[in-house]
GUFIKOL-423024 format. One record per residue (C-alpha): residue number from 1; x, z, y. Coordinates in nm, 3 decimals. Layout:
<recs>
rec n=NUM; X=X; Z=Z; Y=Y
...
</recs>
This chain:
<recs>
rec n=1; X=15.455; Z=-0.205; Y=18.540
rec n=2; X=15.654; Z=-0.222; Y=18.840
rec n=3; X=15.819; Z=0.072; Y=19.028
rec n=4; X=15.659; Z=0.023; Y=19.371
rec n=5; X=15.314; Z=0.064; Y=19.135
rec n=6; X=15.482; Z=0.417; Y=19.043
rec n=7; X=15.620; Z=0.527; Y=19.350
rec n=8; X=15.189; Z=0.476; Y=19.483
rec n=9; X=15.145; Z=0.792; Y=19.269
rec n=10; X=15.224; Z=1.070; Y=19.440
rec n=11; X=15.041; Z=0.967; Y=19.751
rec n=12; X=14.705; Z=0.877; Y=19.531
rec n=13; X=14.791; Z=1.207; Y=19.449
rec n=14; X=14.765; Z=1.356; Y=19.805
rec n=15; X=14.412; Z=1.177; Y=19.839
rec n=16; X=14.306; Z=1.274; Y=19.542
rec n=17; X=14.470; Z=1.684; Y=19.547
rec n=18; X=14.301; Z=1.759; Y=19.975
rec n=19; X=13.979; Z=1.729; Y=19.838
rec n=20; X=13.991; Z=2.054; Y=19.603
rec n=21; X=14.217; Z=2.233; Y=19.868
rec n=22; X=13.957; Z=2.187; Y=20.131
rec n=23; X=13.716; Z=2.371; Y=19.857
rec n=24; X=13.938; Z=2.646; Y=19.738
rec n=25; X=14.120; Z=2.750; Y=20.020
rec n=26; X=13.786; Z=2.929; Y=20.229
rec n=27; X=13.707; Z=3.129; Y=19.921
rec n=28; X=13.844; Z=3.429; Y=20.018
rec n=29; X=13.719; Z=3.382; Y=20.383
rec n=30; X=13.350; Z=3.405; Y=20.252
rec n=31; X=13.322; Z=3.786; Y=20.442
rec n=32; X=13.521; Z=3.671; Y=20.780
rec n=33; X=13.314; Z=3.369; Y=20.797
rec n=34; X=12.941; Z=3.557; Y=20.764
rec n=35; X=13.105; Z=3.821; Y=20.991
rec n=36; X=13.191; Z=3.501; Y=21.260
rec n=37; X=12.858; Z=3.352; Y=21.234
rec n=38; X=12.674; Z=3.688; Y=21.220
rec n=39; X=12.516; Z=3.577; Y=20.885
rec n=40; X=12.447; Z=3.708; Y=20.550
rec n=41; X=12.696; Z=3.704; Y=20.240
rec n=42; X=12.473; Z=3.482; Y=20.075
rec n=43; X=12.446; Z=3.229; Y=20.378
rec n=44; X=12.765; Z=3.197; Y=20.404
rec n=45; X=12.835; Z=3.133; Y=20.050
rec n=46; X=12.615; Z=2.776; Y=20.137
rec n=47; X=12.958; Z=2.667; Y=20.254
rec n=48; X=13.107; Z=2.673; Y=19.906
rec n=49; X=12.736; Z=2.555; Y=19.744
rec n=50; X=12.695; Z=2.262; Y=20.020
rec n=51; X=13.082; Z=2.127; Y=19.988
rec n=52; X=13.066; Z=2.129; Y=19.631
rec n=53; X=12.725; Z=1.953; Y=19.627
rec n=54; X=12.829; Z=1.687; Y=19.865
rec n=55; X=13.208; Z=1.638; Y=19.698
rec n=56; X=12.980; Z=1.591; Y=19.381
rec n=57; X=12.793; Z=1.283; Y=19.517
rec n=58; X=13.079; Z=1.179; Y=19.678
rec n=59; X=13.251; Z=1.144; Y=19.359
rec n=60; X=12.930; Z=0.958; Y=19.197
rec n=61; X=12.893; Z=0.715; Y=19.505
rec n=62; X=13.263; Z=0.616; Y=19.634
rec n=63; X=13.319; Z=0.416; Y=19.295
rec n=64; X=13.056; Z=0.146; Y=19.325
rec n=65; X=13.166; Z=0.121; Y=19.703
rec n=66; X=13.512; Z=0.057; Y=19.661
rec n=67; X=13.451; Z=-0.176; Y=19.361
rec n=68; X=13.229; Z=-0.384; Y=19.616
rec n=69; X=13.461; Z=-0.322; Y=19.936
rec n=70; X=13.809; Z=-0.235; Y=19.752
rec n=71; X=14.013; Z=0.046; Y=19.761
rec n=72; X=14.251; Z=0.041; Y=19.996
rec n=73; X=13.973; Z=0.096; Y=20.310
rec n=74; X=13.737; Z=0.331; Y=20.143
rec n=75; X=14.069; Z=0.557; Y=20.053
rec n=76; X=14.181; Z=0.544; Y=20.405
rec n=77; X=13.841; Z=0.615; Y=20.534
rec n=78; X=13.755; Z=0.905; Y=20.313
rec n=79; X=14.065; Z=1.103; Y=20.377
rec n=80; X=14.006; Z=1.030; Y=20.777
rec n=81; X=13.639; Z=1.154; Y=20.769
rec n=82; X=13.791; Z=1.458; Y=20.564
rec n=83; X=14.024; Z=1.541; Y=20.855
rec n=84; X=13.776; Z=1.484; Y=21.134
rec n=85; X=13.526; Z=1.713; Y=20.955
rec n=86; X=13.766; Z=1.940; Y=20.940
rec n=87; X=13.800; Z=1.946; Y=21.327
rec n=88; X=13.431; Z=1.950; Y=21.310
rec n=89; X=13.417; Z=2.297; Y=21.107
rec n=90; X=13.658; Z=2.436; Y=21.360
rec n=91; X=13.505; Z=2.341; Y=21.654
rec n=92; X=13.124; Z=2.462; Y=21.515
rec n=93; X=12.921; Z=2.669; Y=21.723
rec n=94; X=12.687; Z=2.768; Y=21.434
rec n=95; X=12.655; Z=2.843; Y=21.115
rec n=96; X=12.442; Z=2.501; Y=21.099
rec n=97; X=12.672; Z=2.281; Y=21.243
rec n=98; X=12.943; Z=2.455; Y=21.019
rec n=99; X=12.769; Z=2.377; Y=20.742
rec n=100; X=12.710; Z=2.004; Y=20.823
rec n=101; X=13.080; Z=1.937; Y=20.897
rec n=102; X=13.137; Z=2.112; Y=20.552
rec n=103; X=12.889; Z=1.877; Y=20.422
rec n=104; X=13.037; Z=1.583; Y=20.587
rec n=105; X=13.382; Z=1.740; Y=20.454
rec n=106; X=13.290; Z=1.737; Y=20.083
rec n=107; X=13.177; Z=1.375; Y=20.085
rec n=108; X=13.479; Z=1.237; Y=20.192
rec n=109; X=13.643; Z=1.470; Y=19.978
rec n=110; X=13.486; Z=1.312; Y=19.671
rec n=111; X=13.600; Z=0.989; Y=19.791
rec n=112; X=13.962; Z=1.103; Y=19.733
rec n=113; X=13.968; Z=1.201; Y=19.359
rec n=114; X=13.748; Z=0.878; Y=19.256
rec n=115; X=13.933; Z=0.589; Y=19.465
rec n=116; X=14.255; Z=0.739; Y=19.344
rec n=117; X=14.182; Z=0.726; Y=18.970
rec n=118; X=14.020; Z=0.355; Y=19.033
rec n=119; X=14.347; Z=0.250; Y=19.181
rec n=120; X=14.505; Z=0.388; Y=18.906
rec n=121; X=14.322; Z=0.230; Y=18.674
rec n=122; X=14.365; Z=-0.057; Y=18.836
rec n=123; X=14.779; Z=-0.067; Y=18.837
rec n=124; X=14.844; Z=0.056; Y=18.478
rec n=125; X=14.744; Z=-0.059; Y=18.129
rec n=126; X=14.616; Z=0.239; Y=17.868
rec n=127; X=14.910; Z=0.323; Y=17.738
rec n=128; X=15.067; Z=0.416; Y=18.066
rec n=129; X=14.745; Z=0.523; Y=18.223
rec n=130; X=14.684; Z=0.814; Y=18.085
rec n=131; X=15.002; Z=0.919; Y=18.185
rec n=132; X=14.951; Z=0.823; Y=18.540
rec n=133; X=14.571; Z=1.024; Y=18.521
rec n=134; X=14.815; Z=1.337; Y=18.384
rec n=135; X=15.027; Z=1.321; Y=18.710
rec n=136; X=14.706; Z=1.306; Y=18.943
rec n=137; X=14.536; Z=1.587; Y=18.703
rec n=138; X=14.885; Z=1.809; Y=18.768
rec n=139; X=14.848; Z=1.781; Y=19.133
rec n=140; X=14.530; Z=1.942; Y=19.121
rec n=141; X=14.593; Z=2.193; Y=18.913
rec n=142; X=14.860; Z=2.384; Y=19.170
rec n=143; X=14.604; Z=2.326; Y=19.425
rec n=144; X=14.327; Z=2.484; Y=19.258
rec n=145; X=14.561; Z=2.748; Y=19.171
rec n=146; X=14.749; Z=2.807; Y=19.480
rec n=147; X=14.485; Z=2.749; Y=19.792
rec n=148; X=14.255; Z=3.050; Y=19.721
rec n=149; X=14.602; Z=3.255; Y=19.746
rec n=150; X=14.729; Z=3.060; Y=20.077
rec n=151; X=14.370; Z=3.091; Y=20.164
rec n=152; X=14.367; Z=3.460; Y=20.190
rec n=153; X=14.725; Z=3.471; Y=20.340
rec n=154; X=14.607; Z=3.226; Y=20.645
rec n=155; X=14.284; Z=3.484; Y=20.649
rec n=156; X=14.436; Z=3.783; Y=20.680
rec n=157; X=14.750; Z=3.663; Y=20.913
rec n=158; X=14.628; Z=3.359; Y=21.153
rec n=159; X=14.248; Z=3.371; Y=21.106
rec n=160; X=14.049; Z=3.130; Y=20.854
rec n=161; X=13.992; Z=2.885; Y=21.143
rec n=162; X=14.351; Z=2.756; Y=21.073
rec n=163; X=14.258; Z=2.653; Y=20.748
rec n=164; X=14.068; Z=2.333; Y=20.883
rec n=165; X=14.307; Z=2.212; Y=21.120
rec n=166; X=14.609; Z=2.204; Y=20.874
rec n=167; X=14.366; Z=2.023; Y=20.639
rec n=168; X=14.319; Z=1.753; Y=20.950
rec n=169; X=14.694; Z=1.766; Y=21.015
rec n=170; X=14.738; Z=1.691; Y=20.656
rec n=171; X=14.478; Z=1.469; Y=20.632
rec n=172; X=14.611; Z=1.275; Y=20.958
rec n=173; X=14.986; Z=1.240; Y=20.717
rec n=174; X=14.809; Z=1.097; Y=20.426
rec n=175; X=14.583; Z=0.770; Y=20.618
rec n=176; X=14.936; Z=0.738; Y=20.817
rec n=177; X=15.123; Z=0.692; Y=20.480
rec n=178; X=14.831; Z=0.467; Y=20.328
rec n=179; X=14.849; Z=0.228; Y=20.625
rec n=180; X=15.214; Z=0.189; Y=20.585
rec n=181; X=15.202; Z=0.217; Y=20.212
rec n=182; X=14.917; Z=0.166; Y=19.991
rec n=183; X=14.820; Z=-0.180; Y=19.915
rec n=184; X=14.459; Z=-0.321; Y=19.809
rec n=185; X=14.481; Z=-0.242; Y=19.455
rec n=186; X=14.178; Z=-0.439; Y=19.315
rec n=187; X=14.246; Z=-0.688; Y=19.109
rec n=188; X=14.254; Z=-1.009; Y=19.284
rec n=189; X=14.014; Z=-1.162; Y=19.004
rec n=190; X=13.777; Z=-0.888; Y=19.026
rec n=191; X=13.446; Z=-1.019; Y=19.218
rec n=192; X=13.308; Z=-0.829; Y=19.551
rec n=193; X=12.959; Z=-0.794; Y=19.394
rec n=194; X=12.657; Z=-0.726; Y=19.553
rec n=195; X=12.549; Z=-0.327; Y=19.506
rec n=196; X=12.280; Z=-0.523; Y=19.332
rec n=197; X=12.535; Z=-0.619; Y=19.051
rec n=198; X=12.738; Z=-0.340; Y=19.084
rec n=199; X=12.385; Z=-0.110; Y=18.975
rec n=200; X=12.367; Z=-0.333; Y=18.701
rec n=201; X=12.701; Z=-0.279; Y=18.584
rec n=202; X=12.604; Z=0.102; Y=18.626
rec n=203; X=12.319; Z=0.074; Y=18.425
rec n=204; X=12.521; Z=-0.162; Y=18.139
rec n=205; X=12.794; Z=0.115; Y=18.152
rec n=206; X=12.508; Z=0.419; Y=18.065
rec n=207; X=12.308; Z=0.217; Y=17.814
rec n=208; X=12.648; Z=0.202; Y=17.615
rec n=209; X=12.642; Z=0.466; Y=17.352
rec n=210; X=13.069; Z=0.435; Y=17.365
rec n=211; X=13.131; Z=0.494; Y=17.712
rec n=212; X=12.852; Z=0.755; Y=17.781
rec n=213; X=12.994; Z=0.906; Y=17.467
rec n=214; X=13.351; Z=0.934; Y=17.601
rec n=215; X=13.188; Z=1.044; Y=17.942
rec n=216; X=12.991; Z=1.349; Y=17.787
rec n=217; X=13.288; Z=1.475; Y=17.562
rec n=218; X=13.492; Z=1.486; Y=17.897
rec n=219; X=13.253; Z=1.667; Y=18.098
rec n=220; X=13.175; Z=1.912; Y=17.806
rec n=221; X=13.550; Z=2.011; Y=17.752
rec n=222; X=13.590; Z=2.032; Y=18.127
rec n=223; X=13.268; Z=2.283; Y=18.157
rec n=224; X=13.406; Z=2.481; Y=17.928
rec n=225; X=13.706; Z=2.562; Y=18.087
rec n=226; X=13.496; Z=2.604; Y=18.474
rec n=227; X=13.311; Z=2.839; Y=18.274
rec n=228; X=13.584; Z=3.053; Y=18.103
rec n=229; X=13.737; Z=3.036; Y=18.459
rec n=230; X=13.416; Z=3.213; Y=18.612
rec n=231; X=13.335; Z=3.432; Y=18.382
rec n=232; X=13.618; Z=3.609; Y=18.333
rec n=233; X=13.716; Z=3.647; Y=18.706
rec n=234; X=13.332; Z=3.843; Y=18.625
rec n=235; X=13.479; Z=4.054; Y=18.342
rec n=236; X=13.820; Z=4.158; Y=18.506
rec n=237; X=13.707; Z=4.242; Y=18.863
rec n=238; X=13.334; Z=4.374; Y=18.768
rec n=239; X=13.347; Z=4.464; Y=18.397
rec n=240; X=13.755; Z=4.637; Y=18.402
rec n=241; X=13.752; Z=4.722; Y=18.762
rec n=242; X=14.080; Z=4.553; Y=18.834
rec n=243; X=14.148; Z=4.421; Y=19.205
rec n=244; X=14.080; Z=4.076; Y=19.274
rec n=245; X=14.438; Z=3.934; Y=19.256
rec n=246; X=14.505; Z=4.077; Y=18.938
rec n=247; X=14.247; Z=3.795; Y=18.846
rec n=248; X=14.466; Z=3.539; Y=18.976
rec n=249; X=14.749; Z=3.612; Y=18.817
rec n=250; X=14.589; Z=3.616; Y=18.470
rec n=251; X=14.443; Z=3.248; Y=18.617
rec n=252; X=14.765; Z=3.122; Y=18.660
rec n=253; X=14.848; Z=3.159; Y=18.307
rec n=254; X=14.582; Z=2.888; Y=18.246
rec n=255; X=14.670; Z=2.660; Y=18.501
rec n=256; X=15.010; Z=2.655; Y=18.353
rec n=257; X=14.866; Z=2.550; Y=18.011
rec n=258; X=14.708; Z=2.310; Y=18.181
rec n=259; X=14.938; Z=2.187; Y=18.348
rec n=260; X=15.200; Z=2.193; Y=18.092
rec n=261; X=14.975; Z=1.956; Y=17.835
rec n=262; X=14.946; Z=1.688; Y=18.141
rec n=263; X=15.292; Z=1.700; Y=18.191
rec n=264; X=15.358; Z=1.671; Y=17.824
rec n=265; X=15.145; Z=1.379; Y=17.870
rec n=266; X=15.299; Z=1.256; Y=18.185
rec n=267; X=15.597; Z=1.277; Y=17.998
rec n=268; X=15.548; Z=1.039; Y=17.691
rec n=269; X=15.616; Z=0.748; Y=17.619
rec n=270; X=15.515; Z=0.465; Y=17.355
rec n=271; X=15.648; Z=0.665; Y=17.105
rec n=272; X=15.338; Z=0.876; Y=17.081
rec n=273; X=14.972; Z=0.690; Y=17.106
rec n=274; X=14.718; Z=0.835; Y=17.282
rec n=275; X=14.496; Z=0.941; Y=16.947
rec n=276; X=14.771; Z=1.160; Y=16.823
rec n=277; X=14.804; Z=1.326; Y=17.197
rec n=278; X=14.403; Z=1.378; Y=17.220
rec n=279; X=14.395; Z=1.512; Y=16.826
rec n=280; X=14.642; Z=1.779; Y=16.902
rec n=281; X=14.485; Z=1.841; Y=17.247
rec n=282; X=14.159; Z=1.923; Y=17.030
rec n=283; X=14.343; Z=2.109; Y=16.763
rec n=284; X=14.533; Z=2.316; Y=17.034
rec n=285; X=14.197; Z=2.411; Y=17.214
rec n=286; X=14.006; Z=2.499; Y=16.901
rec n=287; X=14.280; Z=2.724; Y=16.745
rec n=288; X=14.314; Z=2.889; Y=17.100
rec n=289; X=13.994; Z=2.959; Y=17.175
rec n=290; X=13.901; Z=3.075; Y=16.844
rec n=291; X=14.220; Z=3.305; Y=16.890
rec n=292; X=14.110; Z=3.466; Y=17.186
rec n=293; X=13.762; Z=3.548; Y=17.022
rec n=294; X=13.866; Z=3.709; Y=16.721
rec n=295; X=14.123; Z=3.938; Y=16.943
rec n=296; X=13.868; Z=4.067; Y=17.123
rec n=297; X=13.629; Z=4.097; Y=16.790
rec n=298; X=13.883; Z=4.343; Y=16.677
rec n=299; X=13.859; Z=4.508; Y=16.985
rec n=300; X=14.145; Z=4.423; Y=17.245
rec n=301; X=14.001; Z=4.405; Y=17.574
rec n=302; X=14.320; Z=4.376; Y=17.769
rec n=303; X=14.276; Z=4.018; Y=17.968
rec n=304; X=14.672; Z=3.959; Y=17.796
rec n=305; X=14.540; Z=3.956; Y=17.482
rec n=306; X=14.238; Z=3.660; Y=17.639
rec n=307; X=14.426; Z=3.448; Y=17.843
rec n=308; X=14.770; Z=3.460; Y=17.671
rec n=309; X=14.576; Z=3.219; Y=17.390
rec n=310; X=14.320; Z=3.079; Y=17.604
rec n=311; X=14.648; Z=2.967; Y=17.786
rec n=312; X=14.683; Z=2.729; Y=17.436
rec n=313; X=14.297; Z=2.675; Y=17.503
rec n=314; X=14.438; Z=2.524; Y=17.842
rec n=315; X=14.730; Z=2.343; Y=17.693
rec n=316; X=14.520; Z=2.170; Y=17.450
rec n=317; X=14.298; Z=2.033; Y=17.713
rec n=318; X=14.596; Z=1.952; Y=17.942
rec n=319; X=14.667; Z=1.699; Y=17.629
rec n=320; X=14.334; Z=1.551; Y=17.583
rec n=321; X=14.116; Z=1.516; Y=17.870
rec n=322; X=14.399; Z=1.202; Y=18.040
rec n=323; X=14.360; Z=1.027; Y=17.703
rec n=324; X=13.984; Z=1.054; Y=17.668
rec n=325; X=13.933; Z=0.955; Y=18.029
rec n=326; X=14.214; Z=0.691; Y=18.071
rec n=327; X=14.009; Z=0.523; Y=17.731
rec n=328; X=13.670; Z=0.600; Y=17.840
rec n=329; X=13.743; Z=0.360; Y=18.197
rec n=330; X=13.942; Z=0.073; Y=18.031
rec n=331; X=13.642; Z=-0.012; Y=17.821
rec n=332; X=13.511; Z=-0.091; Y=18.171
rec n=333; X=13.854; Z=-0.279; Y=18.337
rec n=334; X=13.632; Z=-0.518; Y=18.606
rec n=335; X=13.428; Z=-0.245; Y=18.711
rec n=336; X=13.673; Z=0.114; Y=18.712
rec n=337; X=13.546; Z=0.211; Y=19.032
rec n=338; X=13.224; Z=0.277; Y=18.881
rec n=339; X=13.372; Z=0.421; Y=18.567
rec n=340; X=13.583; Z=0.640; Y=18.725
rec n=341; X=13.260; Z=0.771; Y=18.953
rec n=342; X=13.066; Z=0.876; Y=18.605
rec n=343; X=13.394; Z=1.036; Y=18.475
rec n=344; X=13.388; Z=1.258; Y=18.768
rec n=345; X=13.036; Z=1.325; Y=18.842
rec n=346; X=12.963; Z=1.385; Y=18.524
rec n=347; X=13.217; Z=1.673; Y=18.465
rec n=348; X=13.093; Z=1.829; Y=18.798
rec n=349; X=12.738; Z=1.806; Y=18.759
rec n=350; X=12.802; Z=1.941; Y=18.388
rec n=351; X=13.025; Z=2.238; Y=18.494
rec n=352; X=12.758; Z=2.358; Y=18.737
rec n=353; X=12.489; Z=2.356; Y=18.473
rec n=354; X=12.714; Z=2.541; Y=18.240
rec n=355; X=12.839; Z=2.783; Y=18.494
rec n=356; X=12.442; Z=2.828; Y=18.602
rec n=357; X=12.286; Z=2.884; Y=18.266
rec n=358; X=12.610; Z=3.162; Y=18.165
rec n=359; X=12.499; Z=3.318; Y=18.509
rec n=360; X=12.197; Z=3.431; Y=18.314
rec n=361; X=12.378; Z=3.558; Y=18.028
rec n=362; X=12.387; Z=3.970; Y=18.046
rec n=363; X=12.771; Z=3.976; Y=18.042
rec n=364; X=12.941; Z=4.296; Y=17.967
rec n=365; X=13.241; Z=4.195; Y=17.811
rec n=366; X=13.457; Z=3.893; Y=17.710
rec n=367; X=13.262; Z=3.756; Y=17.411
rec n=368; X=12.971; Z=3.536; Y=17.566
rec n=369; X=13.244; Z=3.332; Y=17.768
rec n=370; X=13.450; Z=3.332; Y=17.441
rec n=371; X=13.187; Z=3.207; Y=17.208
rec n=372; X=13.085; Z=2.909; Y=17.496
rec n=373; X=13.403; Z=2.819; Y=17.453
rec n=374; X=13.505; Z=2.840; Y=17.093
rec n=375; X=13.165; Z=2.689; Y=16.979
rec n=376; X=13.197; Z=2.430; Y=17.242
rec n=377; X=13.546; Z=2.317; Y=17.161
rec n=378; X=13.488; Z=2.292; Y=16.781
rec n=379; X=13.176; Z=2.061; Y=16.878
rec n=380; X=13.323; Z=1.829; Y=17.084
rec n=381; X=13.608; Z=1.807; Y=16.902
rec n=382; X=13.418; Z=1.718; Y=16.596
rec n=383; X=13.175; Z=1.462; Y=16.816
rec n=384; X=13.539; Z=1.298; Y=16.956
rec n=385; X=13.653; Z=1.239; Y=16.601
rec n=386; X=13.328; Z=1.059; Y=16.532
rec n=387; X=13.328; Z=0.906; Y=16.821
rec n=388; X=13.649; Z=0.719; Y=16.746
rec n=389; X=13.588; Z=0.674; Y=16.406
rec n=390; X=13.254; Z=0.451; Y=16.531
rec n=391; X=13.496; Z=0.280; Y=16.767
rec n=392; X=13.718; Z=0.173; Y=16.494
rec n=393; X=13.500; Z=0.052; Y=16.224
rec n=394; X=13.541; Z=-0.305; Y=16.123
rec n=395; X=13.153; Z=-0.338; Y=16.105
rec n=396; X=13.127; Z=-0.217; Y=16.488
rec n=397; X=12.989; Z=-0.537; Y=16.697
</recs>
């Protein structure tokens, strides 16, 4: 693959990154925002709900549109609807109309993060894709880390308003690099089919036991660490009492597992195949989470003792969710726009289920988050192994 494909990276991973900063960085402005629109705690927390909603389908429905109109237009369009929304939310007399442009916000957000990995997918064969899906996957991570901290520094300094125009002053950097930069990606063989076609292809890629298979091992290991995330921001600021930044610092430990394992795989090269990466990913997550439970079985309670193994946990999926998914959309190579769309709604829709059904869960302590996610990660790992070993049976047609 060539170097200009390479040097595209980092700016698919600006489109792909603004999306989860425009979601994480208001967190901590949930109380000044109710307080600005004279609203309840609740009501306001509908701009979290209603972005994350709308990124969701935004994800699911930017991948058939940019198979059927390309890349390059729907990328540039997305990010400039994110940055005009933005304006929008700043400019809102209401907590309606904020709530709209948030709306409006989250679609275009999804656009990012599912043109980017079709383009992606589009540039590099397997072998190198997953590492190029590892480099996009470690941009996020710092953002998820990072924004709900810069968040609460622009709060408490400048006033959360800020937020929204440095996301359209951002967002005004990235379209001016893609116009001078990005080229159509989309394979110049690949047909502009009708959304009639395109459904079909939709409907071809679900009804394949292989794909969906890849697709619901992805989403389940990627629920399981939303989950672990939520809950245990639950057990140290509600359960121990600690103050909310203490949280973050313990999160940081798993964002640097996971971002370690992507850069591990960001790293490689042909010397190490993408089954050996994923097995160890699955090993790593399994022996970490299984770790972290039997700590706390023998009754350490200190969050060290949790996330210094669920950090492994992390690690572990760092290694195997870019080889899963980089697989899972080249068994689809005319049609990755679509693929890529399933991949992501699928993990988000999943996660919110997950997160929702823990949310009834009495929680008093560590273990139900622990159990989710040491059951969970022996399961799929066991269903990924079959999985593969279906895939590579001579008698498979």
């Amino acid at each position: 693959m060539s170097e200009s494909a390479r040097r595209l990276i980092p700016l698919l991973a600006a489109c792909s990154a603004i999306g989860s900063i425009g979601n994480f960085l208001f967190v901590p402005a949930q109380p000044q925002i109710a307080a600005h629109f004279s609203v309840s705690t609740g009501t306001a927390a509908l701009t979290i709900t209603a972005y994350m909603v709308a990124f969701a389908l935004g994800v699911l429905l930017s991948g058939p549109l940019a198979d059927r109109h390309g890349r390059r237009p729907l990328l540039i369009f997305g990010v400039a609807i994110f940055g005009v929304a933005g304006i929008g939310c700043y400019l809102a007399p209401n907590m309606a109309w904020f709530v709209a442009a948030r709306i409006v916000q989250g679609l275009a957000g999804g656009v990012g993060i599912t043109v980017s990995r079709a383009s992606v997918g589009d540039l590099f064969e397997e072998r190198e894709l997953a590492r190029m899906y590892a480099i996009l996957t470690m941009a996020l991570v710092p953002a998820a880390a990072l924004a709900p901290y810069a968040g609460g520094l622009l709060t408490r300094y400048a006033g959360w308003e800020w937020g929204f125009l440095l996301l359209a002053a951002a967002s005004a950097a990235i379209v001016a690099a893609c116009l001078r930069w990005l080229p159509e990606t989309r394979r110049a063989d690949a047909n502009a089919d009708s959304f009639g076609v395109l459904w079909r292809e939709s409907r071809a890629l679900m009804q394949s036991s292989m794909f969906m298979g890849y697709v619901l091992q992805v989403a389940l290991l990627y629920s399981l660490f939303f989950v672990f995330m939520m809950q245990a921001s639950h057990v140290v600021v509600t359960v121990l009492g600690m103050p909310s930044d203490r949280f973050g610092l313990y999160y940081l430990l798993l964002a640097s597992g996971f971002f370690a394992g992507n850069l591990m795989v960001s790293r490689s090269a042909g010397h190490h195949d993408r089954a050996r990466q994923t097995h160890a990913g699955l090993v790593w997550q399994v022996a970490g989470s299984f770790a972290a439970l039997a700590l706390v079985l023998l009754g350490n309670t200190d969050p060290l003792w949790v996330f210094i193994p669920m950090m492994t946990f992390a690690f572990g999926q760092g290694l195997a969710l870019p080889n899963l998914i980089a697989h899972g959309i080249r068994l689809s190579p005319n049609y990755t726009g679509v693929a890529s769309s399933l991949f992501g709604f699928s993990q988000l829709a999943l996660s919110a289920i997950a997160v929702q059904a823990m949310g009834y869960v009495p929680t008093q302590g560590w273990q139900p988050a622990l159990w989710f996610c040491a059951l969970g990660a022996a399961l799929t790992s066991v269903s990924i192994w079959r999985l593969e070993s279906r895939e590579d049976s001579p008698s498979r047609t």
